[in-house]
C-alpha positions as YAML, in Angstrom:
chain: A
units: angstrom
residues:
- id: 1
  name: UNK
  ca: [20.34, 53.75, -51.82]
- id: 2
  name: UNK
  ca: [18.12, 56.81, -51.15]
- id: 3
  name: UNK
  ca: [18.58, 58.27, -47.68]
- id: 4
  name: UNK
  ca: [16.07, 60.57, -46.06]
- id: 5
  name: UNK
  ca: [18.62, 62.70, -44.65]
- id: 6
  name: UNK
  ca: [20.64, 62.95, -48.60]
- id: 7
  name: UNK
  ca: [19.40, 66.11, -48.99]
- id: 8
  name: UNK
  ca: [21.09, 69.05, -51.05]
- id: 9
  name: UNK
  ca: [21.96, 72.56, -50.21]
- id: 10
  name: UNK
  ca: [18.80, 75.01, -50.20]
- id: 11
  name: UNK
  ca: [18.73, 78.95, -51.37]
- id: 12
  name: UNK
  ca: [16.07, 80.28, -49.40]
- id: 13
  name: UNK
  ca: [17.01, 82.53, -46.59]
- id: 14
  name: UNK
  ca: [17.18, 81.88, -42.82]
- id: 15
  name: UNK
  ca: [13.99, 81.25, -40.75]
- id: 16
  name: UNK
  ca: [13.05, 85.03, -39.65]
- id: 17
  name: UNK
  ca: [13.87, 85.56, -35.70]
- id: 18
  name: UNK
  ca: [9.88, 87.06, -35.65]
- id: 19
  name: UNK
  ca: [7.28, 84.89, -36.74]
- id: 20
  name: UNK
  ca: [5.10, 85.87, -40.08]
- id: 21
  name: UNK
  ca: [1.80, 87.40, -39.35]
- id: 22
  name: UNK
  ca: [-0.63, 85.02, -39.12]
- id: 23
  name: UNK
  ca: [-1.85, 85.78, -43.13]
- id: 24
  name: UNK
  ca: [1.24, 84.93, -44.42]
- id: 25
  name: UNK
  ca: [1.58, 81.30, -42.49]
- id: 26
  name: UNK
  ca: [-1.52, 80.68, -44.11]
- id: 27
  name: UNK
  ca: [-0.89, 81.17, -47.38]
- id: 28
  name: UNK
  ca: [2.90, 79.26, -46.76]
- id: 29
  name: UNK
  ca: [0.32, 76.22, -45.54]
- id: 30
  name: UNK
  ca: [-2.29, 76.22, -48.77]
- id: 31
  name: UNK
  ca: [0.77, 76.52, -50.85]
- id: 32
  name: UNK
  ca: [1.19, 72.75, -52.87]
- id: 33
  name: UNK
  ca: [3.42, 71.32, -50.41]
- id: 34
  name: UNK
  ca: [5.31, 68.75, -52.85]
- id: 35
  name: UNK
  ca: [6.48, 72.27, -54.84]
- id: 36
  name: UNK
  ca: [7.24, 74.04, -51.38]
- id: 37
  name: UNK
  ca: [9.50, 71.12, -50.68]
- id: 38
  name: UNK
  ca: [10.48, 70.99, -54.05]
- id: 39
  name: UNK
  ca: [12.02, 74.23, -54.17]
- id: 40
  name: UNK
  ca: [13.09, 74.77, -50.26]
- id: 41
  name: UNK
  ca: [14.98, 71.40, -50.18]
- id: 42
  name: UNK
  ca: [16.39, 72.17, -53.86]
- id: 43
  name: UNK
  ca: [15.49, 68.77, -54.96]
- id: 44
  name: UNK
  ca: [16.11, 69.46, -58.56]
- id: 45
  name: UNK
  ca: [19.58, 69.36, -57.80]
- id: 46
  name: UNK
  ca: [19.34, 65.64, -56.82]
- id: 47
  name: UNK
  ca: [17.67, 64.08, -59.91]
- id: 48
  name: UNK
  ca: [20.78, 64.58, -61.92]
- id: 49
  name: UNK
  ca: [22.75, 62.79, -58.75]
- id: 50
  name: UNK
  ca: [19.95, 59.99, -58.69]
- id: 51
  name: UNK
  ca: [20.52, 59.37, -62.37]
- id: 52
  name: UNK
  ca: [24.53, 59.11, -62.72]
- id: 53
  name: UNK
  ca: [24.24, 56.32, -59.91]
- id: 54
  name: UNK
  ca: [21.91, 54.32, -61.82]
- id: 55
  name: UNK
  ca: [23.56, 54.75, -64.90]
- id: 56
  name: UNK
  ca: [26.54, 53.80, -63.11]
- id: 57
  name: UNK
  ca: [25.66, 50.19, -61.46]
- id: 58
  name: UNK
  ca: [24.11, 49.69, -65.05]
- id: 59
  name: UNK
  ca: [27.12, 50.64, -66.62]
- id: 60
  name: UNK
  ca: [29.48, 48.26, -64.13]
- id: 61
  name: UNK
  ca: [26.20, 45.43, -64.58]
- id: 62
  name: UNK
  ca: [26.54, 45.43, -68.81]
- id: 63
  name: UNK
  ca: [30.55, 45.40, -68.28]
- id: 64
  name: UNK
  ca: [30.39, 42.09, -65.74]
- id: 65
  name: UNK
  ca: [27.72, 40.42, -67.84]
- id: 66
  name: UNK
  ca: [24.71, 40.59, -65.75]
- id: 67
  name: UNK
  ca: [22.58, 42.11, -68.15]
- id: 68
  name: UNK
  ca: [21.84, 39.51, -71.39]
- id: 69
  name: UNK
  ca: [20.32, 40.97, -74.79]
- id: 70
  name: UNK
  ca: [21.53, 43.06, -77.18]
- id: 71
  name: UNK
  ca: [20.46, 46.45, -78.28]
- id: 72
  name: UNK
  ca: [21.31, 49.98, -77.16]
- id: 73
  name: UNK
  ca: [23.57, 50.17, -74.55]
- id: 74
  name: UNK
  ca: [21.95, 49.27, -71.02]
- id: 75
  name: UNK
  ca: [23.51, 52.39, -69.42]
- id: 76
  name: UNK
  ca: [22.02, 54.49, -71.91]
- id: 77
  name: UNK
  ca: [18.43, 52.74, -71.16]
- id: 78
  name: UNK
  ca: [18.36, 53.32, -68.19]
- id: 79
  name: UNK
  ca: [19.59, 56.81, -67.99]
- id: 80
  name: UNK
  ca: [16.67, 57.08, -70.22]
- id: 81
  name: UNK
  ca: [14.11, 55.55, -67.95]
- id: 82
  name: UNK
  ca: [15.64, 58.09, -65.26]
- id: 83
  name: UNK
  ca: [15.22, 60.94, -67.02]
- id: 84
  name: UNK
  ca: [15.00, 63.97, -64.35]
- id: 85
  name: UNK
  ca: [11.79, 65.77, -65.25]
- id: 86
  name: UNK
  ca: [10.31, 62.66, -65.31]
- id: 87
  name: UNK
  ca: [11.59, 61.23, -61.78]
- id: 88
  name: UNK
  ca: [10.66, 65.13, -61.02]
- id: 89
  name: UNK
  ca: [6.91, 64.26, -62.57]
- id: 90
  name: UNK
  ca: [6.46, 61.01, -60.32]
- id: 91
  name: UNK
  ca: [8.06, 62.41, -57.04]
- id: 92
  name: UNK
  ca: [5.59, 65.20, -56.87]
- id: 93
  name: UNK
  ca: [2.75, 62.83, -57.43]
- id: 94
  name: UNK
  ca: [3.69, 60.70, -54.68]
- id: 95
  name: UNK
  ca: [4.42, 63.61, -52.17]
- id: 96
  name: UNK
  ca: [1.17, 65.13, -52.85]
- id: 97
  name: UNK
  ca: [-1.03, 61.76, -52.19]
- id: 98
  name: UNK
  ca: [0.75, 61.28, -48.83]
- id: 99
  name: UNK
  ca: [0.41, 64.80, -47.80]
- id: 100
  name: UNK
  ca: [-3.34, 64.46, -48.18]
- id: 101
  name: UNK
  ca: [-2.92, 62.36, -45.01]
- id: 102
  name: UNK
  ca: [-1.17, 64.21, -43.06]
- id: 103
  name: UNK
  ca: [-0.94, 67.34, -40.89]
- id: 104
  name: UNK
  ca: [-0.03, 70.08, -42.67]
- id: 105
  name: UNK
  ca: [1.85, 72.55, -39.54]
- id: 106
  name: UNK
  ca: [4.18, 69.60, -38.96]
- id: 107
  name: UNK
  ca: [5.10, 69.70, -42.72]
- id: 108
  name: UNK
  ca: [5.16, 73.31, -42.16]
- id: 109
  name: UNK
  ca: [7.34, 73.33, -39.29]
- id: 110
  name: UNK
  ca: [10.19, 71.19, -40.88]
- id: 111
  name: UNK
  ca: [10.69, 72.84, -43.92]
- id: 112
  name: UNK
  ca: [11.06, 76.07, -41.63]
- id: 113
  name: UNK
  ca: [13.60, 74.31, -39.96]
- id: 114
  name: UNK
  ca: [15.49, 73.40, -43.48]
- id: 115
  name: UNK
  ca: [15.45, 77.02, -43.80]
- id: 116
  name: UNK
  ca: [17.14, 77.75, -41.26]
- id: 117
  name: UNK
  ca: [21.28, 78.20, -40.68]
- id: 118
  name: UNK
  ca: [21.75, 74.84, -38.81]
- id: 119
  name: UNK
  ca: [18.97, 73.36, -41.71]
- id: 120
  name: UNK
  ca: [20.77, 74.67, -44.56]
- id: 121
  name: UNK
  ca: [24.14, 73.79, -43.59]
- id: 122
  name: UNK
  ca: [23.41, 70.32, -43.07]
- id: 123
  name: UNK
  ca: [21.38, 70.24, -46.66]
- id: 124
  name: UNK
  ca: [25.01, 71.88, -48.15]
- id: 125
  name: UNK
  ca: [26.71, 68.83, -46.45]
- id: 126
  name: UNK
  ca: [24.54, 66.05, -47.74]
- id: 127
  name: UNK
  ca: [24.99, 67.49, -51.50]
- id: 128
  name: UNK
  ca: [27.69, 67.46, -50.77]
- id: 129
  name: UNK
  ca: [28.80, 64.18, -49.62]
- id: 130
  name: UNK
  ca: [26.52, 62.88, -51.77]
- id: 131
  name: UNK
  ca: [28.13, 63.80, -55.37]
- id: 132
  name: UNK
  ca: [31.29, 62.77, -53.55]
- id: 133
  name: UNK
  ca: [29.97, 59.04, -53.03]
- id: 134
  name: UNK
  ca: [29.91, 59.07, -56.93]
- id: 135
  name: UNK
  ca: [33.79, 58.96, -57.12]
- id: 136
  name: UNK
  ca: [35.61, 55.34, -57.39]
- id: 137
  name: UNK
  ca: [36.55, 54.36, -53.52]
- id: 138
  name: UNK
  ca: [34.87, 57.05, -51.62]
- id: 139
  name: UNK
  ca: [32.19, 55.06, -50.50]
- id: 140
  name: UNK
  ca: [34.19, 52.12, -49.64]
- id: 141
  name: UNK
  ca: [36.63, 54.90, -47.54]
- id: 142
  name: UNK
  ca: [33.42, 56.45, -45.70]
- id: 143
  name: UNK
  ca: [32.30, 53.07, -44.65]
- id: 144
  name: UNK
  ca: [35.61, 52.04, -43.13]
- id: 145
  name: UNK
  ca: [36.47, 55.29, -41.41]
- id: 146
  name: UNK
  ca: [33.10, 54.36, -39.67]
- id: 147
  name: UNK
  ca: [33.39, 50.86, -38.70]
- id: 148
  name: UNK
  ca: [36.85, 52.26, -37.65]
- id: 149
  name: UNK
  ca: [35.36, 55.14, -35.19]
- id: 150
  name: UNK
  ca: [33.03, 52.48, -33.97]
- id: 151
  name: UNK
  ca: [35.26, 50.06, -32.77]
- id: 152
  name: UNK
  ca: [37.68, 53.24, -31.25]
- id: 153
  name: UNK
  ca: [34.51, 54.26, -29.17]
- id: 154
  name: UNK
  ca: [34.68, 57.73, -31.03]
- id: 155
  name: UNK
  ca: [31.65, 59.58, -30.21]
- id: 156
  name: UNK
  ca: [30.76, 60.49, -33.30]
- id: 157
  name: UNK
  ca: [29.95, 57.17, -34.04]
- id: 158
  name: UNK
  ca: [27.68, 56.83, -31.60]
- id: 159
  name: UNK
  ca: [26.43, 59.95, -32.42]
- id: 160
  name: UNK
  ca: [25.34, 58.78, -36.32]
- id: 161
  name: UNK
  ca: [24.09, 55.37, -34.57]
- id: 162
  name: UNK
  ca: [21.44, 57.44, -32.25]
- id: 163
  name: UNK
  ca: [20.83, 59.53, -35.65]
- id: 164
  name: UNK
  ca: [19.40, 56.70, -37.44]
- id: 165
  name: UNK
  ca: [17.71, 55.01, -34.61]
- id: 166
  name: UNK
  ca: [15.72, 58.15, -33.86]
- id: 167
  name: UNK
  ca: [15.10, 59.28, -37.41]
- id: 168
  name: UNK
  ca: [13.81, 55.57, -37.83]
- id: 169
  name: UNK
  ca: [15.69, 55.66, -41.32]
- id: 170
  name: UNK
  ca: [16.69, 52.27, -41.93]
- id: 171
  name: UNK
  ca: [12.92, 50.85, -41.82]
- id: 172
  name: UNK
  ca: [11.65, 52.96, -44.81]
- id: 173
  name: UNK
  ca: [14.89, 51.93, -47.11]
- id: 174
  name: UNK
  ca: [14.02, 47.95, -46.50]
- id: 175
  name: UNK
  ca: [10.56, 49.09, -47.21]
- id: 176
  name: UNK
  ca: [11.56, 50.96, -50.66]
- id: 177
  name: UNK
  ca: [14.02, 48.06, -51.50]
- id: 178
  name: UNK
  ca: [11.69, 45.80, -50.86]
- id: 179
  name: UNK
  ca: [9.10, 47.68, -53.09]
- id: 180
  name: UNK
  ca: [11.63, 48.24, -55.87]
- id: 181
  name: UNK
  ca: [13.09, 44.80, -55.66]
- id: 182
  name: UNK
  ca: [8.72, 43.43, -56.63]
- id: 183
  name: UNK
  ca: [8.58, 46.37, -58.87]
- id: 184
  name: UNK
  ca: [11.43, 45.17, -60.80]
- id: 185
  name: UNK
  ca: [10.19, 41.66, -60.75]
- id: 186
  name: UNK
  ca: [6.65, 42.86, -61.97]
- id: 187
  name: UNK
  ca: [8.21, 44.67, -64.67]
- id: 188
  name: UNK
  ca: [10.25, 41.62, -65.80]
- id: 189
  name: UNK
  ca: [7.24, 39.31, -66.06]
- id: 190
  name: UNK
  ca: [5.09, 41.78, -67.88]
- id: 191
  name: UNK
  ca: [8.28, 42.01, -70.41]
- id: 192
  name: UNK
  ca: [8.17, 38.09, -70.66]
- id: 193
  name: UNK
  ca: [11.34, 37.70, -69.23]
- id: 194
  name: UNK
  ca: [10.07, 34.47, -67.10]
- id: 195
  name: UNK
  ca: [9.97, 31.44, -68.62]
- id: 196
  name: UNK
  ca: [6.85, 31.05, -66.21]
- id: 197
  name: UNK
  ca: [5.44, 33.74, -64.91]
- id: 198
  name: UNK
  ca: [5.36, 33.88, -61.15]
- id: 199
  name: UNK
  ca: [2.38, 35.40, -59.22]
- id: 200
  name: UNK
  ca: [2.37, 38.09, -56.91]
- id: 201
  name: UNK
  ca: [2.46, 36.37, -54.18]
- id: 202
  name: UNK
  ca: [6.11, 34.85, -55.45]
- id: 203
  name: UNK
  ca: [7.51, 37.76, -56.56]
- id: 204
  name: UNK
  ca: [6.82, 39.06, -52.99]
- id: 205
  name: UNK
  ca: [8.19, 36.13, -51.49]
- id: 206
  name: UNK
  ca: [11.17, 36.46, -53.44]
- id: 207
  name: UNK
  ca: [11.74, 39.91, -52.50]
- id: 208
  name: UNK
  ca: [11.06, 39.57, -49.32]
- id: 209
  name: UNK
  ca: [14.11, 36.81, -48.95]
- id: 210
  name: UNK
  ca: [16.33, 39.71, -49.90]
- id: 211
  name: UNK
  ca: [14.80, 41.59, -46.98]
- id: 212
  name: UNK
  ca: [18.19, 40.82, -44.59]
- id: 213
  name: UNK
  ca: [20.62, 41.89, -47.49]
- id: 214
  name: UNK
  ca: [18.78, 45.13, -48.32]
- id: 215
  name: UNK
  ca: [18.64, 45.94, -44.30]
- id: 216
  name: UNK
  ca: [22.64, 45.43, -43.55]
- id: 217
  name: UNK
  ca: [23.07, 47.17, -46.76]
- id: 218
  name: UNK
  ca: [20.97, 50.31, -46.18]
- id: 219
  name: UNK
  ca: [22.42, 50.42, -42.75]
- id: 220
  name: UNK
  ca: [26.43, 50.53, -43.73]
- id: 221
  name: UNK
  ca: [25.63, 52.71, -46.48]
- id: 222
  name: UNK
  ca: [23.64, 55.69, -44.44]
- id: 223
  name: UNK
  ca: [26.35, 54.96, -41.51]
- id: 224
  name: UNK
  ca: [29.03, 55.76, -44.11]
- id: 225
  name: UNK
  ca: [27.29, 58.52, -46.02]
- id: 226
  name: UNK
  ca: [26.10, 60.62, -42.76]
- id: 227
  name: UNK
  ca: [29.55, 60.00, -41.21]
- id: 228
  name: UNK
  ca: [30.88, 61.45, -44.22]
- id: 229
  name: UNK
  ca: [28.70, 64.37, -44.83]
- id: 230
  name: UNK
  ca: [28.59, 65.49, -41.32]
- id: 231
  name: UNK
  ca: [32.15, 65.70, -40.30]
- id: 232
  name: UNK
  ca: [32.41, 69.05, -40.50]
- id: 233
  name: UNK
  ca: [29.72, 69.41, -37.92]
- id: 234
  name: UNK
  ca: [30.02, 69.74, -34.21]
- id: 235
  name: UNK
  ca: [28.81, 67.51, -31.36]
- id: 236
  name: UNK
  ca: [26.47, 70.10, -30.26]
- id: 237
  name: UNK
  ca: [25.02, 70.93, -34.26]
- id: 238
  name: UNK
  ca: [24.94, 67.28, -34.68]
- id: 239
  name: UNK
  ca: [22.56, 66.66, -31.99]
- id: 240
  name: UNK
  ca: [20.51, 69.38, -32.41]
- id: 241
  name: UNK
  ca: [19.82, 67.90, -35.96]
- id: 242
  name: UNK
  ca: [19.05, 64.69, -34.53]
- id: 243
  name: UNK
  ca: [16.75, 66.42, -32.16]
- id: 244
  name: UNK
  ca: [14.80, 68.04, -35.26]
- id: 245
  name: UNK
  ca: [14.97, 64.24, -37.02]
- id: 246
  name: UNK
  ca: [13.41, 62.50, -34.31]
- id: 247
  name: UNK
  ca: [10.41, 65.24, -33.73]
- id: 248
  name: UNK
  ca: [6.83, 64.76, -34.97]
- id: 249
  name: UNK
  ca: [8.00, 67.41, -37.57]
- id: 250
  name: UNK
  ca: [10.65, 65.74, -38.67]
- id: 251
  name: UNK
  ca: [8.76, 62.64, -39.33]
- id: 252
  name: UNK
  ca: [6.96, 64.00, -41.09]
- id: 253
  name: UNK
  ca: [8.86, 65.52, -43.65]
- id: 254
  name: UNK
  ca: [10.43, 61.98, -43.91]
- id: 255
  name: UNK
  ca: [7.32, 60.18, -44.88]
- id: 256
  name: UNK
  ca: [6.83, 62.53, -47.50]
- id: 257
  name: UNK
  ca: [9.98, 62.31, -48.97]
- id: 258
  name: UNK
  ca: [9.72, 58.80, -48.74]
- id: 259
  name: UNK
  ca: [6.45, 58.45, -50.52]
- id: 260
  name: UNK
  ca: [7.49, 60.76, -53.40]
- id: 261
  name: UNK
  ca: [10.53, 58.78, -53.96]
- id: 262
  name: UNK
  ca: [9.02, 55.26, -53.32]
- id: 263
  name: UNK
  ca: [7.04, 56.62, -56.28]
- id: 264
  name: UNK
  ca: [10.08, 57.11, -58.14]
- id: 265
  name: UNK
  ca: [11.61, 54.09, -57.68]
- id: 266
  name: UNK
  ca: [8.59, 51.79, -57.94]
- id: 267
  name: UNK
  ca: [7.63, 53.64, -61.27]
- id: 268
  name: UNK
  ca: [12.15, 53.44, -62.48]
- id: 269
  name: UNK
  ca: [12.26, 49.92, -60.91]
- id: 270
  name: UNK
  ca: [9.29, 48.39, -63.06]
- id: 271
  name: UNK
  ca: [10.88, 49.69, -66.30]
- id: 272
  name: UNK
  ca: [13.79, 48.72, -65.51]
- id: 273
  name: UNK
  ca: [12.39, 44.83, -64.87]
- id: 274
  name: UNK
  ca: [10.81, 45.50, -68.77]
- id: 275
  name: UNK
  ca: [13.44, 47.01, -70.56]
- id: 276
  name: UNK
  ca: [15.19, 43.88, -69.53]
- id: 277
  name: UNK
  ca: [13.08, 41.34, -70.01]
- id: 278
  name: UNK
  ca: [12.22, 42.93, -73.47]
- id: 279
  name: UNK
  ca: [16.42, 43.37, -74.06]
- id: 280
  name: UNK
  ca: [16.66, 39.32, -73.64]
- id: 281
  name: UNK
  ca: [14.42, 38.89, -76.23]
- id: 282
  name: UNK
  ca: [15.87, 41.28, -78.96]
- id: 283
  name: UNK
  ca: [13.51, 44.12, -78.22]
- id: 284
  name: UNK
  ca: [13.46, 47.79, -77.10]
- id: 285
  name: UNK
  ca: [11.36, 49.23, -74.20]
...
């Protein structure tokens, strides 16, 4: 599950107390703004991330049987059809269509923010936490100490609650489930994995019946992930990040992350759907 906020730590220095002269804002704003967040938010770091969890659910799918066919190993297919410069490749594309839309000084604004102390730190943390959600039972621990500091009344809790209500995070995950779920589908039809074909209007229909089981699950795995990763934050850091989440800057960095990895997934997911369909019948995508 991609989160928004699963960021990774960034090198570039603080935000400068004095603001650039005016020249050098505008050449920060002409700059391509899917390679400015590109390197500012280190996203390179997270393709390799994004790839050892999909080859891990394949690997666990091929072991209980939920992947017929024969052929090359399924983990190794699809740690093929995630290779990183080419998830790198299709998440630039998407960031720079949506940024065509949209107002470049907000975009500006929030990767200033990233840059910042409070910004980096909480980048370092999500890496963090992130590559630790890889290892056998630390999701499952994350999401209990939550529900746990729920149910005490532990502020924190309430704390990562108002997070993802003001961030609006769990809204675009459905929506990218949702879109990988039909991309999936799509690809599995074209591959000839249906004995009839459904149209698009079925394949929607079937994804969208998934729509309550993709929702509870994006929501206990961001509670779990940003209780994790921001632990070693304080009240007071905590809500000034939420603060920055929430604003019209904020936003917008999200929908751009959002539509370069809805890219991603929609491009992974369909080959995925293939390579299966194809791997049922004996053949190689």
């Amino acid at each position: 599950m991609l989160t928004i906020l699963g960021l990774l730590a960034v090198l570039a220095p603080p935000v400068p107390a004095v603001p650039p002269p005016a020249d050098v804002h505008l050449v920060q704003m002409q700059q391509d703004p899917a390679d400015r967040m590109w390197r500012t938010l280190d996203l390179a770091a997270l393709m390799p991330i994004l790839q050892e969890e999909a080859v891990t659910e394949a690997a666990r799918m091929e072991g209980e049987g939920l992947i017929a066919g024969g052929g090359l190993p399924w983990a190794r297919v699809v740690a093929r059809i995630h290779d990183t410069p080419r998830m790198e490749a299709l998440f630039r594309a998407g960031v720079r269509d949506a940024a065509a839309r949209m107002d470049p000084q907000l975009v500006d604004r929030a990767l200033a923010f990233h840059g910042s102390g409070l910004g980096q730190r909480v980048i370092r943390l999500e890496g963090s936490a992130r590559r630790a959600l890889l290892e056998d039972g630390v999701e499952d621990q994350a999401r209990a100490d939550f529900a746990r500091a729920l149910r005490n009344g532990d502020p924190r809790a309430e704390q990562i609650v108002q997070l993802i209500d003001g961030a609006d995070l769990i809204a675009p995950n459905v929506a990218g489930g949702l879109n990988a779920a039909i991309a999936f589908s799509r690809g599995y039809a074209d591959g000839g994995g249906f004995d009839m074909a459904p149209d698009q209007q079925q394949l929607m229909a079937d994804a969208w019946a998934q729509r309550d089981q993709i929702e509870a699950e994006a929501t206990v795995w961001l509670q779990g992930f940003l209780m994790l990763a921001y632990g070693p934050l304080s009240d007071a850091e905590l809500a000034d990040y939420a603060q920055h989440a929430a604003s019209a800057e904020g936003q917008a960095l999200s929908q751009l992350l959002f539509a370069g990895f809805d890219r991603v997934f929609g491009q992974t997911s369909y080959d995925m759907g293939m390579a299966a369909a194809l791997r049922g019948q004996g053949q190689q995508l």
